[in-house]
N, C-alpha and C positions, 0 to 999 in steps of 0.2 A: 449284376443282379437281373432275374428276369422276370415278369409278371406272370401271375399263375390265374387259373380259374377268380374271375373277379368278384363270383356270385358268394365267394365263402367270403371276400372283405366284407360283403353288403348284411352278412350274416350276425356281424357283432353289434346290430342294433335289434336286432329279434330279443324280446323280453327272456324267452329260454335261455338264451347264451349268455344274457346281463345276470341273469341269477345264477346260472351253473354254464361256467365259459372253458371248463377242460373239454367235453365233446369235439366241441368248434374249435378248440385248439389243437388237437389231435389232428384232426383234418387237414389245416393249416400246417401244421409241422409233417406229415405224409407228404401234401400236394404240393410243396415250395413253401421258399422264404419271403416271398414278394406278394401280395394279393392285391391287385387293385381295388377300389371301393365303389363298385356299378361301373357310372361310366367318366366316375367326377378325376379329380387331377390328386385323389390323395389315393396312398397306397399302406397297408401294414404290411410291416416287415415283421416276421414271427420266428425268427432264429436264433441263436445266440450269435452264430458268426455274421450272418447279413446283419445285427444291429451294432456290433464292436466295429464291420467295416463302414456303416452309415455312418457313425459317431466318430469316425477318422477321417472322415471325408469332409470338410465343412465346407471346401469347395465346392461340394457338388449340394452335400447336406445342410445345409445352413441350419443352425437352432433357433433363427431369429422366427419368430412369428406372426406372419404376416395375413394370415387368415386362419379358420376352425372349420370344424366341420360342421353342415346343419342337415340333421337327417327332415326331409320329407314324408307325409302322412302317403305320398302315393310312392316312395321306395325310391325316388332319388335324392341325391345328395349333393350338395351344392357348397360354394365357400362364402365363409362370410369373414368380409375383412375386418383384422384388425388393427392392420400398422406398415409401416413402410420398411424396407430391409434398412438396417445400419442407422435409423433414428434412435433418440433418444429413450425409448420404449422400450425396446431391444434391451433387456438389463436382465442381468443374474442368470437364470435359468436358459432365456431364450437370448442371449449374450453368444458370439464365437469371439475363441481369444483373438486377439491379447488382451481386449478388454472384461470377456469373463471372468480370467485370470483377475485384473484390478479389482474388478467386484466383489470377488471373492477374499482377496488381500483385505478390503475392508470391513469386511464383516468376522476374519479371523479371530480378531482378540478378544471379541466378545462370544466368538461361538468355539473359539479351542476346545478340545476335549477338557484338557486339565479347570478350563473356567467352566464346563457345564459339571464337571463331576464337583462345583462347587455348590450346584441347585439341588443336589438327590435329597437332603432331607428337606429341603422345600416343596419337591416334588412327592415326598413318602408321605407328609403331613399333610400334604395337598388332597391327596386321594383316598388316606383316611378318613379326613372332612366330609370331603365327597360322601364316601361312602355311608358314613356315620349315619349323615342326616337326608339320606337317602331310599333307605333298606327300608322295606315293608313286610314283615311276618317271611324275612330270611331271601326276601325277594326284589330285585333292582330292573329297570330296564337299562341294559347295559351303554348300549349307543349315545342316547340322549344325555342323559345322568351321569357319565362317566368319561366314556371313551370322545364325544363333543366337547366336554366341557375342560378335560385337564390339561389338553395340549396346549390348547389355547390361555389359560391361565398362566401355564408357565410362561408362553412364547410374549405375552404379554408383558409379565414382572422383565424378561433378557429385553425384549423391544426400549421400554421404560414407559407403561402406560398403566391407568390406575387400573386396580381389580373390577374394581366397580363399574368398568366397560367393557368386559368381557364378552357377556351374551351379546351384546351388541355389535362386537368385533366378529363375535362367530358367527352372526348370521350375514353378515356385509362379507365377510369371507367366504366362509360355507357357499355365500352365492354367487362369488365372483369366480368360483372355478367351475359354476357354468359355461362359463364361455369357453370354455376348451375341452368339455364331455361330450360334444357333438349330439346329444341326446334332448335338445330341448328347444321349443316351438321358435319361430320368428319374436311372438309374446315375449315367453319367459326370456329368449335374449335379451330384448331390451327391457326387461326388469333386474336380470343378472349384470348388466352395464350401469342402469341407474345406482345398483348397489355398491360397484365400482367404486361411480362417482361418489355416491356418499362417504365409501374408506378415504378414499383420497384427498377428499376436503377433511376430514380427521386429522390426517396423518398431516396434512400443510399445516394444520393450526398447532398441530403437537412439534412440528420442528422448529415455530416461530419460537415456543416456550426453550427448547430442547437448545436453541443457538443463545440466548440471554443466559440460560442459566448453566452453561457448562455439563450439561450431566454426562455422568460416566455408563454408559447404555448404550446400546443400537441406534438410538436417536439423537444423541449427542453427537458420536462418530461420524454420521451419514451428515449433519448438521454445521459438523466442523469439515470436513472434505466440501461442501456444496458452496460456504463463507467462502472457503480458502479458493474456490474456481477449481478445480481438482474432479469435482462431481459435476453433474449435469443435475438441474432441479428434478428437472423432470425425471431423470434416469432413479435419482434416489427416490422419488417417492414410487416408481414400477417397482421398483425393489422392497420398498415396503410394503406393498400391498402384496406382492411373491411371499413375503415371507410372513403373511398374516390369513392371506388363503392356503397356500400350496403346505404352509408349514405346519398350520393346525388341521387341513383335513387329511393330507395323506399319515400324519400320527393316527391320528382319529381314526383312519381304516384299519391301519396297522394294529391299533387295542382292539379293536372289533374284531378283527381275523383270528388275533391270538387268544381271544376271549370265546369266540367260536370253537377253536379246534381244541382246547379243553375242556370245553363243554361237550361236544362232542366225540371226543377220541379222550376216555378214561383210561384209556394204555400208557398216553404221553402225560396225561395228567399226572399219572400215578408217580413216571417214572420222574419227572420233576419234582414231586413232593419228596423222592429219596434220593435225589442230588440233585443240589440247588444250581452244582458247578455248568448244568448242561442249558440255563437260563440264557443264555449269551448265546449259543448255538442256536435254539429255539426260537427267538425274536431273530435272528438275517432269515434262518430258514421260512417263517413266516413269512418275511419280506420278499424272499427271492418268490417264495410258489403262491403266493397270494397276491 
């Protein structure tokens, strides 16, 4: 891989590119696959092949995360730590196997496909609700109202945590994936860490409940691996807080993109309202170009 013009990495923090980033991607995909970011130690890689061979390489690439980005008011960009390579911290997401692999073994049997296709009319009556007591004279604001609030509801009832701590889950989430959008002050860092802290003492007091009473849930599992020494405390509770930010906002963008580009593009709208079967096709496509 070779670094190309560093000044188009420095580009993805211009407010233009954050609102409409195909330009800057264009760019980016013309001038190489490697962009360094000014003059700091981080680089985007913007290719399909430079990121399949990054993500094959854990030798060179490690997932673990060990710093973020912090963009400066005067255009440089610096790292801000947040963990040691191969500590306990290091879980699920920013995990390299063999222990990614365990991680993910644990969390199978509650997230199998054939167990989530057990939630759809939890999830269908969910956003009914939603929507029900929502709509104003045929009119919602989608993001807040909707696309915030369902992921996180579901990923809640899978986790095993009441309803009734929802919004609160979503805002201690919602603000914990500050810390790795590189987009935000020294401040807000450490308010988006405080939030952190806050999920995390949640989620210890919810395993204390989760190991007495056996539940059959996300927190019961993580709670009998951590008793049995199997788990790491600390590793399970990074992993629950991953899978309470990472898993209700990247949904949440995911219904915002798909809710955009039917709103906006009445070609695909239409063509979905005359077969349902191209539904499936439409949500990865969404995923993959948004």
């Amino acid at each position: 891989m070779t670094s190309v013009d560093r000044g188009l990495g420095l580009h993805l923090f211009d407010d233009r590119y954050i609102q409409d980033p195909y330009p800057l991607y264009a760019q980016m995909h013309k001038a190489g696959p490697v962009h360094r970011i000014a003059d700091s130690d981080f680089y985007a890689v913007s290719s399909w092949k430079a990121v399949n061979e990054a993500v094959a390489r854990c030798s060179d690439f490690s997932s673990n995360l060990t710093a973020t980005m912090m963009y400066r008011p005067d255009g440089t960009v610096e790292a801000f730590p947040l963990g040691d390579r191969d500590a306990p911290t290091q879980a699920l997401a920013t995990a390299d196997d063999p222990i990614h692999a365990f991680h993910r073994k644990l969390l199978l049997p509650q997230l199998a496909a054939k167990r989530i296709r057990t939630y759809a009319q939890l999830i269908a009556d969910t956003a009914t609700t939603i929507w029900d007591s929502s709509v104003t004279a045929n009119r919602v604001e989608w993001m807040s109202v909707m696309a915030n609030r369902l992921p996180m509801m579901i990923v809640a009832r899978i986790i095993g945590v009441p309803d009734e701590d929802t919004d609160k889950l979503a805002r201690w989430g919602y603000a914990a994936t500050q810390l790795v959008e590189g987009l935000v002050s020294p401040e807000e860092m450490e308010a988006a860490l405080a939030s952190a802290l806050e999920l995390g003492g949640y989620i210890s007091e919810k395993f204390q409940y989760a190991t007495v009473e056996q539940q059959d849930n996300l927190l019961g599992d993580l709670a009998r691996a951590t008793a049995n020494g199997d788990l790491d405390d600390v590793a399970a509770l990074t992993m629950m807080i991953t899978l309470f930010s990472a898993g209700g906002e990247s949904t949440a963008s995911l219904i915002g993109s798909g809710a955009w580009i039917l709103a906006s593009r009445p070609d695909i709208q239409r063509r979905l309202r005359e077969d349902a079967g191209l539904l499936g096709l439409f949500v990865e496509e969404v995923l993959r170009y948004e």
